[in-house]
DODOZA-388184 format. One record per atom (N, C-alpha, C): residue in one letter; x, y, z. Coordinates in steps of 0.05 Angstrom, whole numbers, padded with zeros to 5 digits, always signed. Layout:
# residues N
AXYZ/...
END
This chain:
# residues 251
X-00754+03497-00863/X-00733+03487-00882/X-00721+03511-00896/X-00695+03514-00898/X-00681+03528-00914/X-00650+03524-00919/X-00644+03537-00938/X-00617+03539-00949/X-00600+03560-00947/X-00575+03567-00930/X-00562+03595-00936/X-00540+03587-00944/X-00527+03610-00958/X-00495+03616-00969/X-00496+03629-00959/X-00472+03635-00948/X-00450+03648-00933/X-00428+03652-00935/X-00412+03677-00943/X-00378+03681-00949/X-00363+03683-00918/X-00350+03666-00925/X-00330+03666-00900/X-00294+03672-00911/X-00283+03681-00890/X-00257+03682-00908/X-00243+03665-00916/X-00245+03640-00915/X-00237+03605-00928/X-00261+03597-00946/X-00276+03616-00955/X-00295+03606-00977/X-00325+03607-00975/X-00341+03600-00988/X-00363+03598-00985/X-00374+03569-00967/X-00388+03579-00958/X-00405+03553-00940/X-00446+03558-00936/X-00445+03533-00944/X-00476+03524-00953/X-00487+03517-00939/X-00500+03530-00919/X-00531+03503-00893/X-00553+03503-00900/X-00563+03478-00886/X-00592+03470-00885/X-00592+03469-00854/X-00624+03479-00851/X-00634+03474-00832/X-00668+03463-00836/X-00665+03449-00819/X-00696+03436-00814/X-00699+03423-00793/X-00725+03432-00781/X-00728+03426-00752/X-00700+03418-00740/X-00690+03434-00729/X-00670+03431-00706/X-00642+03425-00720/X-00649+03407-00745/X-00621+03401-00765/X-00615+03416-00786/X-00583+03421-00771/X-00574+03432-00791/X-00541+03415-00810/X-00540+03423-00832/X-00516+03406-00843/X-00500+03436-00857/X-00480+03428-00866/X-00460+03445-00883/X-00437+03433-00902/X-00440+03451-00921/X-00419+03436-00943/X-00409+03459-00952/X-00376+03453-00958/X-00360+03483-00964/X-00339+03473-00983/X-00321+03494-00991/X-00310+03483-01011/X-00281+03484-00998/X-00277+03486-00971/X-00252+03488-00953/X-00243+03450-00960/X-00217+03463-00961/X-00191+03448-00957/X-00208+03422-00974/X-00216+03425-01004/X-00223+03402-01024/X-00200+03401-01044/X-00178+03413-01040/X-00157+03420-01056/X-00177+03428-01089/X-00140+03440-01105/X-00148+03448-01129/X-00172+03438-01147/X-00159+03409-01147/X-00166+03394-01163/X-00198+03395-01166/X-00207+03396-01146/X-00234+03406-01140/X-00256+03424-01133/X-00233+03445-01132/X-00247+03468-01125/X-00263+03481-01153/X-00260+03472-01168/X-00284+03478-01194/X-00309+03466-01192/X-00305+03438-01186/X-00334+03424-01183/X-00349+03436-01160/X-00341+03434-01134/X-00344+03452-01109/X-00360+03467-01116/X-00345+03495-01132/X-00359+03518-01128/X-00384+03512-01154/X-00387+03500-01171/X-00407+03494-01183/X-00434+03479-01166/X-00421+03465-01141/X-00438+03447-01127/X-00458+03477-01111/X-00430+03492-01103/X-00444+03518-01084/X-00468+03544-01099/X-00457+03538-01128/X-00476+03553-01141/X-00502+03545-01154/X-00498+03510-01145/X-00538+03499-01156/X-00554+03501-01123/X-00531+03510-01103/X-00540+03508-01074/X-00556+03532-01079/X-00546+03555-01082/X-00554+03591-01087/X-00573+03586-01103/X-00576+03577-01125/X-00598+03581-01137/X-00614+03568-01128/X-00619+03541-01117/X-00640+03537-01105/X-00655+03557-01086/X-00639+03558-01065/X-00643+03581-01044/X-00651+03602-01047/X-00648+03617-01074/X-00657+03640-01080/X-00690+03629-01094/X-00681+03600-01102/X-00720+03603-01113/X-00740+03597-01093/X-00719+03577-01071/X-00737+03575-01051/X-00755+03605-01040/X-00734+03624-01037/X-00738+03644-01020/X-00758+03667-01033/X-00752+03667-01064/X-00780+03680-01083/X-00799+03662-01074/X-00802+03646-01069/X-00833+03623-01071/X-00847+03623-01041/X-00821+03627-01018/X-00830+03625-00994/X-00853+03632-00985/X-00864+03657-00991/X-00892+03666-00983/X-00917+03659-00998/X-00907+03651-01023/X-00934+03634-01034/X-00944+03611-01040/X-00925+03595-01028/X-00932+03577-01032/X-00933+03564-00999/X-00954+03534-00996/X-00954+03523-00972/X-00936+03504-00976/X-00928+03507-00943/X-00906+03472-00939/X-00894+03464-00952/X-00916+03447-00966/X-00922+03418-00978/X-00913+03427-01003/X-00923+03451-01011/X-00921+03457-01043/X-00881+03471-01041/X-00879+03481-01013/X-00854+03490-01023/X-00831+03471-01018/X-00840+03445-01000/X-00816+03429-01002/X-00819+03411-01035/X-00843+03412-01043/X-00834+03399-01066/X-00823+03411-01096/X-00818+03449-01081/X-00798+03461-01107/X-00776+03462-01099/X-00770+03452-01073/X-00744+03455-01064/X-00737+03420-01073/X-00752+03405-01066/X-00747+03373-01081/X-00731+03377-01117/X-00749+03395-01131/X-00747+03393-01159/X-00716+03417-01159/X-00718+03430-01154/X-00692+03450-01151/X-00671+03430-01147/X-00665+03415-01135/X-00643+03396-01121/X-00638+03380-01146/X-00665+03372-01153/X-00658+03347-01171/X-00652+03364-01203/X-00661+03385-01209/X-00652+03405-01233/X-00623+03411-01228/X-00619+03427-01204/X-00592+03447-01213/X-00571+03432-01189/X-00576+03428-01163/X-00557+03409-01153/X-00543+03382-01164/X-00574+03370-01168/X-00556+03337-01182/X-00538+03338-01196/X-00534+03356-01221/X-00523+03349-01238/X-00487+03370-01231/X-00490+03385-01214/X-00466+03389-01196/X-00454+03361-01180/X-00469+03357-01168/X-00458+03335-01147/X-00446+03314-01163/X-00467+03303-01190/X-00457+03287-01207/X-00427+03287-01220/X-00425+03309-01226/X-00399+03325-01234/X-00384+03322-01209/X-00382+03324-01191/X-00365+03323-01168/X-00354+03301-01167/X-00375+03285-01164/X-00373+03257-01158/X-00353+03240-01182/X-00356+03238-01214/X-00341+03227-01228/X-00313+03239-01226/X-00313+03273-01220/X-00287+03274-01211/X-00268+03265-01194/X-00281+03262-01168/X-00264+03251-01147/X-00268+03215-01158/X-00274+03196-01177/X-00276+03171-01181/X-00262+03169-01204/X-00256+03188-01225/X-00234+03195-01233/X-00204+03194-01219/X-00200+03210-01215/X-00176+03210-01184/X-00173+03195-01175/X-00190+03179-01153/X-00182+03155-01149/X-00171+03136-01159/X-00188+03129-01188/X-00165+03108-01207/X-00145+03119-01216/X-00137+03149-01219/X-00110+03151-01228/X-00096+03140-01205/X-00115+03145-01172/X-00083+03143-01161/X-00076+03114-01155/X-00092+03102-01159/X-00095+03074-01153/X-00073+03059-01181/X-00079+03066-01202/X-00061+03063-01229/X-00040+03074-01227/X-00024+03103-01211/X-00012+03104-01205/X+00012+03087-01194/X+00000+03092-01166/X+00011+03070-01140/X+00023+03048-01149/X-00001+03022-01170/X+00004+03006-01176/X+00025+03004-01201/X+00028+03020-01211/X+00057+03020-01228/X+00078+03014-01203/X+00079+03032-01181/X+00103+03029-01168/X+00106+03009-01141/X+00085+02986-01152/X+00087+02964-01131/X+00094+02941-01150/X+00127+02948-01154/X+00132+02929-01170/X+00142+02902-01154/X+00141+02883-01173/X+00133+02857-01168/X+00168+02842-01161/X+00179+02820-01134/X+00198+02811-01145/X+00212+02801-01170/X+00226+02799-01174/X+00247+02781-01197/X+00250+02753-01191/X+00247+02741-01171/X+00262+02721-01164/X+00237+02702-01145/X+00225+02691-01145/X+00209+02677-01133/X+00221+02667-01110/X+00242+02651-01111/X+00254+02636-01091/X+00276+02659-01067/X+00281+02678-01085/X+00293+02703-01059/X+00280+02716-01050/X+00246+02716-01066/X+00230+02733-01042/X+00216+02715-01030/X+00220+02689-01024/X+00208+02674-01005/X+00235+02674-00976/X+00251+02673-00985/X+00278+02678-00968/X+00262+02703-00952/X+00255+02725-00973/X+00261+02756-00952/X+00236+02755-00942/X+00217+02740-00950/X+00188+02746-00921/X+00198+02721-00904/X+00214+02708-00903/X+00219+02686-00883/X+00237+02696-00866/X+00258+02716-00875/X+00274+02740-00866/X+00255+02760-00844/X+00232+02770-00860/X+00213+02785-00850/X+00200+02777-00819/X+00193+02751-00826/X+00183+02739-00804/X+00196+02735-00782/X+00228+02730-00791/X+00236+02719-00761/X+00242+02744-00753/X+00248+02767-00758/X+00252+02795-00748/X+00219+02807-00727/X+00239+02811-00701/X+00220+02818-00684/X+00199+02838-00685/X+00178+02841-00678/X+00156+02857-00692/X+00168+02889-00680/X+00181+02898-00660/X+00191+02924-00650/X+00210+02924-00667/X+00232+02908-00683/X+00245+02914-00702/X+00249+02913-00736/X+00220+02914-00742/X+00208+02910-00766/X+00209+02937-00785/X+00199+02957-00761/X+00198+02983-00773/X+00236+02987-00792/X+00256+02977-00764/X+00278+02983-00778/X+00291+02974-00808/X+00279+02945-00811/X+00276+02928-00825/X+00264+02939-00848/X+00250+02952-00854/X+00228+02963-00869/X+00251+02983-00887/X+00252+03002-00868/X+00269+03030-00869/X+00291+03023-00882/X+00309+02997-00880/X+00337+02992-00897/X+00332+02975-00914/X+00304+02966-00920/X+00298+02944-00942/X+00307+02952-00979/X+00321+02934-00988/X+00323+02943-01017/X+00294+02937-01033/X+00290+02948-01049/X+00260+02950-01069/X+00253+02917-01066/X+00270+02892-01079/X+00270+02875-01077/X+00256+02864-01049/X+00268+02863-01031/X+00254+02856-00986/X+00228+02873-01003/X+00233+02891-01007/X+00199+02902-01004/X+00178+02889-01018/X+00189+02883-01042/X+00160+02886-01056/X+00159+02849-01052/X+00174+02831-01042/X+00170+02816-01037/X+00138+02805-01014/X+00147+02828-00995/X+00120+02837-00969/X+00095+02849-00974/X+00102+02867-00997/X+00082+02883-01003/X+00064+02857-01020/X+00076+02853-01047/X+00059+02835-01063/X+00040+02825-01055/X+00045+02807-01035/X+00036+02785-01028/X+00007+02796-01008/X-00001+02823-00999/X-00018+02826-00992/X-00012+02837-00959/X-00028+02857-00957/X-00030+02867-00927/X-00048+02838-00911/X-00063+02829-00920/X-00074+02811-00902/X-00058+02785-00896/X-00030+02782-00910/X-00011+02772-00892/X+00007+02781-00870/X+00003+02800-00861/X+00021+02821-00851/X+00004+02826-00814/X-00022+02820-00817/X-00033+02823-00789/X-00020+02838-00768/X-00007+02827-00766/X+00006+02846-00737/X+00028+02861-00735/X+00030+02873-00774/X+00029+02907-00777/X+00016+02932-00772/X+00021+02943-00758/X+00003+02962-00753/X+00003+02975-00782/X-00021+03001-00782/X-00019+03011-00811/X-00005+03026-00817/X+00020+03042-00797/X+00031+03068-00804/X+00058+03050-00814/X+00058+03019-00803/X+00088+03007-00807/X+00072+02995-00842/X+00057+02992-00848/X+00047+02975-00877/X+00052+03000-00889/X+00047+03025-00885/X+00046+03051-00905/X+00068+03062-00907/X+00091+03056-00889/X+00117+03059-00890/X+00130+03040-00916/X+00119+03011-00916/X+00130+02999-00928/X+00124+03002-00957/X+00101+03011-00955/X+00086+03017-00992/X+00095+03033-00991/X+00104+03060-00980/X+00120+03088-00986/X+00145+03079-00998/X+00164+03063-00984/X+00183+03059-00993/X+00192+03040-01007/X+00170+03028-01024/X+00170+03009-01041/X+00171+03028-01072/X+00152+03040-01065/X+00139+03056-01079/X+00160+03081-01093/X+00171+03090-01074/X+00205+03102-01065/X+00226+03098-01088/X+00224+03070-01085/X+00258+03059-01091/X+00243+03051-01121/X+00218+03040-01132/X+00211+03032-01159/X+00205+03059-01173/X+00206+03078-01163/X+00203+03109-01181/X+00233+03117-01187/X+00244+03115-01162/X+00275+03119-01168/X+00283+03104-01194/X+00280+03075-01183/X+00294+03054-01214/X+00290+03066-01244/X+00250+03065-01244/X+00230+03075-01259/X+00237+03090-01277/X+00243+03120-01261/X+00239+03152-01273/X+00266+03155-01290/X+00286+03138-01279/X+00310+03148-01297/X+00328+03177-01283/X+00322+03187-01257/X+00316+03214-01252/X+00348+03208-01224/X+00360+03176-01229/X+00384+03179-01212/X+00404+03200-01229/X+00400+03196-01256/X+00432+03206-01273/X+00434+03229-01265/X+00408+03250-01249/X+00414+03277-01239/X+00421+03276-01216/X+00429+03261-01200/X+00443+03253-01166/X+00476+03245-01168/X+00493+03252-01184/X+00518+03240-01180/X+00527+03249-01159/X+00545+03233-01148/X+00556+03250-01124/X+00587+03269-01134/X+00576+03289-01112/X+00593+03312-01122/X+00617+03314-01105/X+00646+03329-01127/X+00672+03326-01127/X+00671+03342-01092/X+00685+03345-01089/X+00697+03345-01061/X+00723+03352-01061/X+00740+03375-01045/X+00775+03371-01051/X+00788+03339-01039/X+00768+03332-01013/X+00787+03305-01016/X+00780+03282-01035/X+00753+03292-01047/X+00741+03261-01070/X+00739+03279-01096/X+00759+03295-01106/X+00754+03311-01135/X+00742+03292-01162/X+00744+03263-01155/X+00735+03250-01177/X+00709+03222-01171/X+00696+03234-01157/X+00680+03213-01148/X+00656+03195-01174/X+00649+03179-01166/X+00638+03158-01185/X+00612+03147-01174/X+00593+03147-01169/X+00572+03140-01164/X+00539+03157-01162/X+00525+03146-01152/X+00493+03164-01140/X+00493+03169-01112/X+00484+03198-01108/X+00484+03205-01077/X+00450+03200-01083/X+00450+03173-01067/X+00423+03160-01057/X+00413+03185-01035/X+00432+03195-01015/X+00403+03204-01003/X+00392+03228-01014/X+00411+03243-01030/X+00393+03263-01052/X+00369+03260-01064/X+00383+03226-01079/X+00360+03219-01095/X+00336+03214-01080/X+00339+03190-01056/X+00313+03189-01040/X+00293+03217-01025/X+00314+03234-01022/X+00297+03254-01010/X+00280+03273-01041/X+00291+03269-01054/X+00275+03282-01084/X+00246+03266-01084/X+00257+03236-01092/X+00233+03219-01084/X+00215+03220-01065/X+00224+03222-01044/X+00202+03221-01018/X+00182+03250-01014/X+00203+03268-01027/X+00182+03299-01039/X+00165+03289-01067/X+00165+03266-01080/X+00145+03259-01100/X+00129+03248-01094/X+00127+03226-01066/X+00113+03211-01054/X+00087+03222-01035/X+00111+03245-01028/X+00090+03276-01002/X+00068+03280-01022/X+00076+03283-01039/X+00061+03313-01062/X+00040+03278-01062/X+00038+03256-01079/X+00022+03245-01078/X+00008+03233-01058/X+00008+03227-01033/X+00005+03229-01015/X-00020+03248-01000/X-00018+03276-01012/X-00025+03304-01003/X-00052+03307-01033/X-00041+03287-01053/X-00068+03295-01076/X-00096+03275-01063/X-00079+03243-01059/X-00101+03217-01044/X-00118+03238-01027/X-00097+03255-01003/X-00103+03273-00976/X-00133+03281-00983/X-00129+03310-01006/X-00148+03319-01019/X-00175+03309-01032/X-00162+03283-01036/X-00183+03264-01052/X-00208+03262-01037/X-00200+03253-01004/X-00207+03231-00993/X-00231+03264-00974/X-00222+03295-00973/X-00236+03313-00964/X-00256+03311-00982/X-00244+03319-01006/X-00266+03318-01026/X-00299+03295-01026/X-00288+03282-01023/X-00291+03257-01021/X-00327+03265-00991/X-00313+03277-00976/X-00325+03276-00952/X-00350+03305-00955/X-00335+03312-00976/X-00353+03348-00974/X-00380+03336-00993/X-00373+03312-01013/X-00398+03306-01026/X-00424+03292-01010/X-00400+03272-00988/X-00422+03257-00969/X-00438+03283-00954/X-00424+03310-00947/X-00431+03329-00928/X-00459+03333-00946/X-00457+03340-00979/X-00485+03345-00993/X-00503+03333-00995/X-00496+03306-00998/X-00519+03292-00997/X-00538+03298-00958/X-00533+03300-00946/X-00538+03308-00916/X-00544+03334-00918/X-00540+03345-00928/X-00551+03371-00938/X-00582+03372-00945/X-00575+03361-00973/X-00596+03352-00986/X-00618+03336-00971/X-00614+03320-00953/X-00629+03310-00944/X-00645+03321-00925/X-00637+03336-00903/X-00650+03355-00887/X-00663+03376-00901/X-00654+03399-00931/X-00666+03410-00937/X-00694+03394-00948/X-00692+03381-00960/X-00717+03368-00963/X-00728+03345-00940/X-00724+03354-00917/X-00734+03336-00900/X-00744+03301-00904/X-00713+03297-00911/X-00715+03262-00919/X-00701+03255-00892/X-00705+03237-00880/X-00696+03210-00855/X-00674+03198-00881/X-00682+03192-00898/X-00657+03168-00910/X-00638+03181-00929/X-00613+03183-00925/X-00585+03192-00939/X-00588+03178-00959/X-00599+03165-00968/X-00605+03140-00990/X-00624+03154-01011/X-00648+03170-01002/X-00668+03176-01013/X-00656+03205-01029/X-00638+03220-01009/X-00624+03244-01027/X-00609+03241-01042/X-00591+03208-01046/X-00571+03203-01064/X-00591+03200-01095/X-00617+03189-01089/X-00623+03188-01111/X-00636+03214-01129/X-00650+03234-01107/X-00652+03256-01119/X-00634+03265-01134/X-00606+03266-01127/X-00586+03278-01131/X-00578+03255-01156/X-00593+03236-01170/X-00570+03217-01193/X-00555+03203-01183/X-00543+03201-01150/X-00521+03185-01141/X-00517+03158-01138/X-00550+03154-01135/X-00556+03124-01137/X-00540+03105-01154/X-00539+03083-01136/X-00528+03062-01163/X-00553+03057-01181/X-00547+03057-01202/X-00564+03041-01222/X-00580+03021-01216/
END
C-alpha cells in the first residue's frame, strides 16, 4: 500500500497502489472554481504519504494500514469535505440560475396551441422548429417537462433549454438597449434591435455557463476519483466504506 505525488506539467497527480490497484486524482481540468479545494485535497494526500513513509519501517501491516486509515480520516476528510460542499454549492447556483431563465408561458390557452403546433411538426423537423421558436413556443415545451418530449433526443431538448434560456436573459438583462441597429449610408436612420448581435452576445453567456456546469460536473468526478483512492490506499472492497472515512457519508 502506498501513496505518491507527482508534478506533472498540468499539475499535480496523486496514486494509490495496492495489490495490483492503482487509482489517481489530479487537479487537471477541475476548472478555477476549484482548483483551491483540489490542491488542498492534494496536500492532506502529501501529508499522509509522507507519514505513511516515516512509519513504513516500523511499523507492521496491520499497524501501518491503520495510520494510513487515521491520516485519511484527520487530514484528507476534511479536504474532500470542503470539496464536496463546494461543488454542491455550484450546483444549486446553477440550477437557481437556469431556473430563473425557464420562464413560464403568459397565456395558458396559446401554449397549449404551440405544443399542439409542436406535435404535429415532424420529428426530423423539430430541430428547425426549435431554432425559430419565440421564448413564448419555448417555454411552452420546456415547462411542461422533458418527460413529455420522449422522442427528443437530448442534444434537440438542450437546444431547446439553450434557447429558451437565450431569449428570457435577453428579455431579462435589459442588455438589448446596447444592440441598436446601426446607421448604414443606405439606412442612416434606422430604428430597431440587431437580434443577431444580441443573440450571439447571449449565446457567448450561455457557452461561458455551459463551460462552469462543464467544470462542475469534472470536479465532480475528481472527488468520486478520491474516494477510490482512498479506498485502495486503505485496502477497502467498498467505495461506501471510504466515503465514510472521508465524512461523505450521508448522515
Amino acid at each position: 500500500m502506498s501513496i505518491m505525488i507527482q508534478q506533472t506539467a498540468e499539475g499535480p497527480v496523486a496514486t494509490a497502489n495496492s495489490e495490483g490497484r492503482t487509482v489517481a486524482f489530479t487537479t487537471q481540468r477541475v476548472g478555477q472554481r476549484f482548483q483551491s479545494s483540489a490542491a488542498s485535497v492534494i496536500a492532506a494526500l502529501d501529508h499522509v504519504a509522507n507519514e505513511t513513509a516515516a512509519a513504513a519501517d516500523d511499523l507492521k501491516p496491520d499497524a501501518l494500514l491503520k495510520r494510513i486509515r487515521a491520516g485519511h480520516e484527520r487530514h484528507t476528510g476534511p479536504a474532500a469535505l470542503a470539496m464536496r460542499n463546494e461543488i454542491a454549492t455550484a450546483k444549486r447556483d446553477h440550477a437557481t440560475r437556469l431556473q430563473r431563465l425557464m420562464s413560464e408561458p403568459s397565456d395558458p390557452m396559446i401554449a397549449a396551441e404551440d405544443r399542439a403546433a409542436f406535435r404535429a411538426v415532424s420529428i426530423g423537423e423539430r430541430r428547425r422548429w426549435i431554432a425559430n421558436a419565440g421564448k413564448e413556443a419555448l417555454a411552452a415545451i420546456i415547462t411542461v417537462g422533458r418527460q413529455r418530449w420522449p422522442e427528443l433526443d437530448d442534444a434537440a431538448w438542450q437546444a431547446a433549454v439553450d434557447r429558451l434560456a437565450k431569449l428570457t436573459f435577453l428579455e431579462q438583462s435589459g442588455v438589448l438597449a446596447n444592440f441598436s441597429i446601426q446607421p448604414t449610408p443606405a439606412a442612416p436612420a434606422p430604428v430597431g434591435v440587431d437580434m443577431a448581435a444580441a443573440e450571439a452576445f447571449a449565446d457567448e453567456r450561455i457557452t461561458a455557463f455551459r463551460a462552469e456546469q462543464a467544470e462542475t460536473v469534472q470536479a465532480e468526478r475528481r472527488l468520486s476519483d478520491l474516494i477510490s483512492l482512498v479506498a485502495v490506499s486503505c485496502e477497502m472492497t467498498r467505495p461506501d466504506d471510504a466515503m465514510a472515512l472521508l465524512g461523505l457519508a450521508a448522515a
